[in-house]
ROPA-114459 format. One record per residue (C-alpha): y, x, z; residue number from 1. Coordinates in nm, 3 decimals. Layout:
! ROPA-114459
PT/v/u/w/pos
PT/Y/X/Z/NUM
...
//
This chain:
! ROPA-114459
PT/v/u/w/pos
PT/0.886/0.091/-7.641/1
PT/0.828/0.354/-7.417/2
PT/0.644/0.677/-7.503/3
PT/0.425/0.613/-7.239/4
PT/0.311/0.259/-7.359/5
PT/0.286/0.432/-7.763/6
PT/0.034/0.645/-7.600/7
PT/-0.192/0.400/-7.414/8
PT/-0.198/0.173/-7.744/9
PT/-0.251/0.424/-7.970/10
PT/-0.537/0.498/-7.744/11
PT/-0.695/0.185/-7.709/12
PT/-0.658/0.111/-8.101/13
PT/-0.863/0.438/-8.194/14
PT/-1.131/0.350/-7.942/15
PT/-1.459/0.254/-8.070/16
PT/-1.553/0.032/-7.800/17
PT/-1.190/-0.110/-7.794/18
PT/-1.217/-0.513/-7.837/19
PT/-1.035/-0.652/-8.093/20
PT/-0.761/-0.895/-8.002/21
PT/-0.514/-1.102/-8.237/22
PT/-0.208/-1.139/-8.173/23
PT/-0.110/-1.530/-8.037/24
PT/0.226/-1.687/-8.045/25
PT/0.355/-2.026/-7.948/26
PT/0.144/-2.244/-7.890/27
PT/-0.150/-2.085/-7.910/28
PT/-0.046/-1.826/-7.646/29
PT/0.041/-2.086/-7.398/30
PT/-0.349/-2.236/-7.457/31
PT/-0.488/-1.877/-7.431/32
PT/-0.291/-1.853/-7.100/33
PT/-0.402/-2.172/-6.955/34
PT/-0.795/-2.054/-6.993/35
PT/-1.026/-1.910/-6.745/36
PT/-1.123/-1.527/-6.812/37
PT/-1.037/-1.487/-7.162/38
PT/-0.834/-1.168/-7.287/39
PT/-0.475/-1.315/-7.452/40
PT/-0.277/-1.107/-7.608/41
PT/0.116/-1.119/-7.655/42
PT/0.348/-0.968/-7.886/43
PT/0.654/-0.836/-7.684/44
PT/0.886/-0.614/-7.910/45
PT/0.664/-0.625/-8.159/46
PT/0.411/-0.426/-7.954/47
PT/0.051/-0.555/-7.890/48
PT/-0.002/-0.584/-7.539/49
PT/-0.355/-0.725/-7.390/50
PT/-0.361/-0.886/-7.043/51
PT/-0.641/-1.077/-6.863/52
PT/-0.594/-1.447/-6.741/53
PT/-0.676/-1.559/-6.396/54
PT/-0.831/-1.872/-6.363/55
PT/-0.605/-2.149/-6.237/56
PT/-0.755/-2.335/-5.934/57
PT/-0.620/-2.700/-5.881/58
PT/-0.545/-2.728/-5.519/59
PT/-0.745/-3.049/-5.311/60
PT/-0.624/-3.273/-5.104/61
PT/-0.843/-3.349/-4.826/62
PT/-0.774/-3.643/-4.688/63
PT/-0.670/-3.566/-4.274/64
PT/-0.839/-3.906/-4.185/65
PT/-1.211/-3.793/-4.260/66
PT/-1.126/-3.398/-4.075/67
PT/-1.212/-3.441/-3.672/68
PT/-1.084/-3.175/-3.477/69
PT/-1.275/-3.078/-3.124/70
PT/-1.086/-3.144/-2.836/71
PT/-1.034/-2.885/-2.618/72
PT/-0.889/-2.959/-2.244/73
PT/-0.693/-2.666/-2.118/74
PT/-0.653/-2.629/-1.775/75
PT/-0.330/-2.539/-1.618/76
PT/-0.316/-2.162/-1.602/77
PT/-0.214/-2.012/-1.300/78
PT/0.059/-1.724/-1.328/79
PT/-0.053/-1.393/-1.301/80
PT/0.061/-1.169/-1.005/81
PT/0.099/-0.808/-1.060/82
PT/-0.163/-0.600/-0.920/83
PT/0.066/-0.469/-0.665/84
PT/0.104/-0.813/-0.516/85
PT/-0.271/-0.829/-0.486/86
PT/-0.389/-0.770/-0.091/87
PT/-0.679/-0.505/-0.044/88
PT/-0.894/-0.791/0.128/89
PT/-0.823/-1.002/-0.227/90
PT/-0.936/-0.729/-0.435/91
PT/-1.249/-0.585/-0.264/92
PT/-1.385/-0.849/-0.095/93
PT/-1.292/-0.722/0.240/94
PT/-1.236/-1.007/0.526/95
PT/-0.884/-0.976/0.630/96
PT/-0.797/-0.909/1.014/97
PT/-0.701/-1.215/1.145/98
PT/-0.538/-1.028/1.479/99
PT/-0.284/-0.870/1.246/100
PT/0.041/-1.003/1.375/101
PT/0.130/-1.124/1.751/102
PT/0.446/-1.198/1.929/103
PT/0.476/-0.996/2.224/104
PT/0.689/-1.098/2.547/105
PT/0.875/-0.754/2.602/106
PT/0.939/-0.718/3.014/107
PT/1.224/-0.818/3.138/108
PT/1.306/-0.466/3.246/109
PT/1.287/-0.267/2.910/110
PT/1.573/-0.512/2.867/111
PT/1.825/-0.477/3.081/112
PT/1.758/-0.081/3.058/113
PT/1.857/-0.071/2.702/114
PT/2.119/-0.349/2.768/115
PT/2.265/-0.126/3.060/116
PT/2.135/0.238/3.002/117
PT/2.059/0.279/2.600/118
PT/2.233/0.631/2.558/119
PT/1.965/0.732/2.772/120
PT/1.688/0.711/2.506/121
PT/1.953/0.772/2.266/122
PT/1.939/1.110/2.401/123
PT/1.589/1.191/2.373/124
PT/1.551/1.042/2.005/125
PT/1.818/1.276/1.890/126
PT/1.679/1.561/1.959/127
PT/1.339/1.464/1.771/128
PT/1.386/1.651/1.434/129
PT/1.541/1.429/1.216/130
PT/1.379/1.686/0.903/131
PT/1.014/1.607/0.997/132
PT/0.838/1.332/0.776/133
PT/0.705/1.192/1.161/134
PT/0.678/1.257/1.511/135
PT/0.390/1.145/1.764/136
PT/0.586/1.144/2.101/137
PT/0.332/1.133/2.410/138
PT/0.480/0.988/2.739/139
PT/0.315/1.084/3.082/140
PT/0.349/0.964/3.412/141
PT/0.515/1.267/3.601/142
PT/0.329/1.056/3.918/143
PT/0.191/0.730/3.965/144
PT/0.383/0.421/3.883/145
PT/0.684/0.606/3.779/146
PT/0.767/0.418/3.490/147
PT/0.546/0.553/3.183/148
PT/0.434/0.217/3.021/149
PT/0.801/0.127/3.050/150
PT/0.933/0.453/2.932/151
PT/0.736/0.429/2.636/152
PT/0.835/0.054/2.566/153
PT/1.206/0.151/2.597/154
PT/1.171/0.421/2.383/155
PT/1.010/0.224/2.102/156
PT/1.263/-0.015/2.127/157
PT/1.535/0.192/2.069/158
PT/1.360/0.427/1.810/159
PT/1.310/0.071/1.576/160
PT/1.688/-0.033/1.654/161
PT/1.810/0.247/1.498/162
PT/1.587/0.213/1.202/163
PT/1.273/0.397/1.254/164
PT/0.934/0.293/1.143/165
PT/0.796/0.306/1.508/166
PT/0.461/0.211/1.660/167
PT/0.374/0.135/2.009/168
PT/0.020/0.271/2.126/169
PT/-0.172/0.244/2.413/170
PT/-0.344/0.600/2.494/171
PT/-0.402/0.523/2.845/172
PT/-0.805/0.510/2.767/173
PT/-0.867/0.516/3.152/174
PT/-0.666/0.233/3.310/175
PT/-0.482/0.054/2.969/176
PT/-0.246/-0.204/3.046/177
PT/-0.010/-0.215/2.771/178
PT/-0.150/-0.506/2.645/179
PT/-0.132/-0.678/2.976/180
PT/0.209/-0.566/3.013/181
PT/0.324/-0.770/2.669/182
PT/0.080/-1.057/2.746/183
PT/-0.067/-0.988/2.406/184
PT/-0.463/-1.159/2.389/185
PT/-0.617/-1.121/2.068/186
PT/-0.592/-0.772/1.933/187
PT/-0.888/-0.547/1.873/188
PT/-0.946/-0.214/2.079/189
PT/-0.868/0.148/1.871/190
PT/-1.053/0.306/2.167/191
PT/-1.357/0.104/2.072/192
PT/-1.305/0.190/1.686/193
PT/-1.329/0.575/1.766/194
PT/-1.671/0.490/1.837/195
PT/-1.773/0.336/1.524/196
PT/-1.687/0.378/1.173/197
PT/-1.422/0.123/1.156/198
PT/-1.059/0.252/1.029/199
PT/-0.839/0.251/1.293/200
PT/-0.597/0.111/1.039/201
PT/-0.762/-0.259/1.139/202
PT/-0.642/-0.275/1.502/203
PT/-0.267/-0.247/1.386/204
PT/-0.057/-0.526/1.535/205
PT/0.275/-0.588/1.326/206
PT/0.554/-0.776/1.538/207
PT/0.813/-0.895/1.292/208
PT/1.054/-0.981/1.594/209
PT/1.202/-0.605/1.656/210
PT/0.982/-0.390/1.416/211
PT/0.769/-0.210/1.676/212
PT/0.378/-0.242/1.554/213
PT/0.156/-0.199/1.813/214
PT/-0.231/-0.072/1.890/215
PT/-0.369/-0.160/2.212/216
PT/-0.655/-0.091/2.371/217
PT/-0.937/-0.183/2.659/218
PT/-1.018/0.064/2.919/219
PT/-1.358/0.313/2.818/220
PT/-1.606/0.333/3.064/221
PT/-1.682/0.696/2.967/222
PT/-1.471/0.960/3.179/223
PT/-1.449/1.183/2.883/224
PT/-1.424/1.162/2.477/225
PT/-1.709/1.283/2.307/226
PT/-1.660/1.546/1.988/227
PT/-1.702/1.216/1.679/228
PT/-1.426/1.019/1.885/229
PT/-1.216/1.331/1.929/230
PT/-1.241/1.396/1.588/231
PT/-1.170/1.032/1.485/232
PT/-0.861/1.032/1.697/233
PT/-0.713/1.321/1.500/234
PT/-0.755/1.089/1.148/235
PT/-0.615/0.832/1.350/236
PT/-0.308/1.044/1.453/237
PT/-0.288/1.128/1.057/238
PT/-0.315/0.738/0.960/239
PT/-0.024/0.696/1.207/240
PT/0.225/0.967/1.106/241
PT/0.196/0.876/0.763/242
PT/0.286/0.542/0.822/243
PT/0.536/0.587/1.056/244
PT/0.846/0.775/1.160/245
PT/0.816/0.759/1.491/246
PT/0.518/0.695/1.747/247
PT/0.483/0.638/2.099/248
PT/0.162/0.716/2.280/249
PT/0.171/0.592/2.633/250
PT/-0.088/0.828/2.816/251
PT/-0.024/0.725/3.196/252
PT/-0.056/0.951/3.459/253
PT/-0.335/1.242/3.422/254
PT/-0.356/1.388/3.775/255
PT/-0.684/1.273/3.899/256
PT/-0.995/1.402/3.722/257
PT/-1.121/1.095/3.569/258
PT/-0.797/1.054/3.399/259
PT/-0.803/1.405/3.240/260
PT/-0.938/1.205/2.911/261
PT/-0.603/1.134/2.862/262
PT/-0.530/1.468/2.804/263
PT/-0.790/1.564/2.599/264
PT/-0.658/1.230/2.379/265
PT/-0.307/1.402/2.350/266
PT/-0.444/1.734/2.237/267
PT/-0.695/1.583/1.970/268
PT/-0.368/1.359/1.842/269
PT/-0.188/1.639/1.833/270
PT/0.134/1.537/1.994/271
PT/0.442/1.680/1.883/272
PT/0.616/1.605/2.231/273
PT/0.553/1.537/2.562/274
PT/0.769/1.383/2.806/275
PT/0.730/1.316/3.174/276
PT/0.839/0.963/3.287/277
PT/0.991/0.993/3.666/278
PT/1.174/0.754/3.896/279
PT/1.403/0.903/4.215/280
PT/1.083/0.849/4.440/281
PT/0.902/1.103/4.242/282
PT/0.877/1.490/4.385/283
PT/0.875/1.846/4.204/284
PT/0.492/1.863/4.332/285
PT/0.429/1.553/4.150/286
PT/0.580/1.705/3.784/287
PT/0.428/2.048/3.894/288
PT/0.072/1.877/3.934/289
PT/0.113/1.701/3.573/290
PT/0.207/2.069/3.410/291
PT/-0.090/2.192/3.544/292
PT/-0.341/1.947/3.422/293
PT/-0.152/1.958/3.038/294
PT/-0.151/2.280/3.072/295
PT/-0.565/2.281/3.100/296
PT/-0.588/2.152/2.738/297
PT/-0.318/2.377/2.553/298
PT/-0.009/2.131/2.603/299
PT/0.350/2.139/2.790/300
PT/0.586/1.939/2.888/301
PT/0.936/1.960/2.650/302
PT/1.165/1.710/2.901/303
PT/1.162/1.452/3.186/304
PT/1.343/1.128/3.126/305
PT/1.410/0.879/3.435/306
PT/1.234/0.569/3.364/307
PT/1.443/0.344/3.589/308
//
């Protein structure tokens, strides 16, 4: 026996309010065990040791016939998606833009330039900094019909061949005919957006074809922009570098006063470049008079590419 036990029965023994207990053996101690609540004793060494009993409960069998469980139908879960998967229009409510793809007919001629005559745009992508997270590259029509639409085309082409994020825009806000040009129908007008409080972001056309999205535009009636759409056309030019790599803003040909807005369109965007589309018919007059009116609104021209 431990001195610890000696100590606690010693103890309990000299206690006046300590219950006596006597000891049980045999048979007895087996009855006293089998009660409910009463304080047994047992005699193990020769020490007196007190324990309490707990009472035994006899398990019952219920029989399963008379127990009714509630049927529950579960429906068929569907699996989750992960909240990346989820579309913005899903998750806020918003109605998605059914215009947000098309399949654009490229002409005939951006074709057989970049079949025959690629190194030429080749050219002029290089020397876009390759460091900068974008570029907005604004093409002008060094005089009329000398190739800008199809400049700009080419261009975009090219800059998704070689692996660009590119997009395609129509900044011609004074006589727009890209979307003409493509034969594309439904698509929704950015000009018009500038106007309203509509994101831009909405009138994005994605062409899975060649990789070259597009935003097109109807002609404004106004000769000039006024200071909200100037102002909306710089967020726009932010929405589109930072989705981009490359962008193409055909501006057409700025040399008669009405068309000036085109101008004012490049300087709000905040082009990075500007480049003059020419054909052999067009004169140093012609490229001098385009100069002049960029040069009204703070902008210059960095190069001259032959359209045809």
């Amino acid at each position: 026996m431990t001195t610890t036990n000696k100590a606690f029965i010693d103890a309990y023994r000299q206690s006046s309010t300590a219950r006596q207990v006597r000891p049980l053996r045999g048979a007895d101690l087996t009855d006293a065990l089998a009660g409910t609540g009463e304080v047994v004793s047992a005699t193990v060494d020769g020490d007196l040791v007190s324990m309490p009993s707990k009472p035994v409960t006899q398990p019952v069998d219920l029989p399963t016939s008379t127990i009714e469980q509630p049927r529950v139908d579960h429906a068929e879960a569907a699996p989750r998606r992960p909240l990346s998967a989820v579309q913005a229009d899903e998750l806020f409510g918003i109605d998605a833009n059914t215009s947000g793809h098309c399949t654009p007919r490229w002409p005939e001629s951006c074709q057989q330039l970049l079949a025959s005559a690629a190194d030429r745009y080749d050219a002029v992508l290089r020397k876009l900094p390759t460091e900068s997270t974008s570029s907005l590259v604004g093409i002008v029509g060094a005089g009329p019909r000398s190739g800008c639409t199809t400049t700009a085309v080419c261009l975009a082409l090219r800059s998704a061949a070689l692996g660009f994020e590119t997009a395609l825009v129509d900044g011609n806000f004074t006589r727009s005919g890209l979307a003409a040009t493509l034969e594309v129908d439904s698509y929704l007008s950015w000009a018009a957006l500038l106007e309203s409080d509509a994101s831009v972001a909405t009138a994005i056309l994605s062409t899975d074809d060649c990789g070259v999205d597009l935003l097109l535009t109807d002609p404004l009636a106004a000769q000039r922009l006024e200071s909200t759409s100037r102002f909306r056309a710089s967020l726009a030019a932010g929405l589109l570098r930072r989705k981009y790599q490359r962008v193409f803003v055909d501006l057409g040909c700025p040399h008669r006063e009405d068309e000036l807005m085109v101008v004012d369109l490049a300087a709000a965007m905040g082009v990075d470049f500007l480049l003059a589309a020419s054909t052999p018919s067009t004169d140093a007059a012609q490229i001098v008079a385009t100069a002049a009116a960029l040069d009204r609104f703070g902008l210059s021209i960095a190069g001259v590419i032959e359209a045809v």
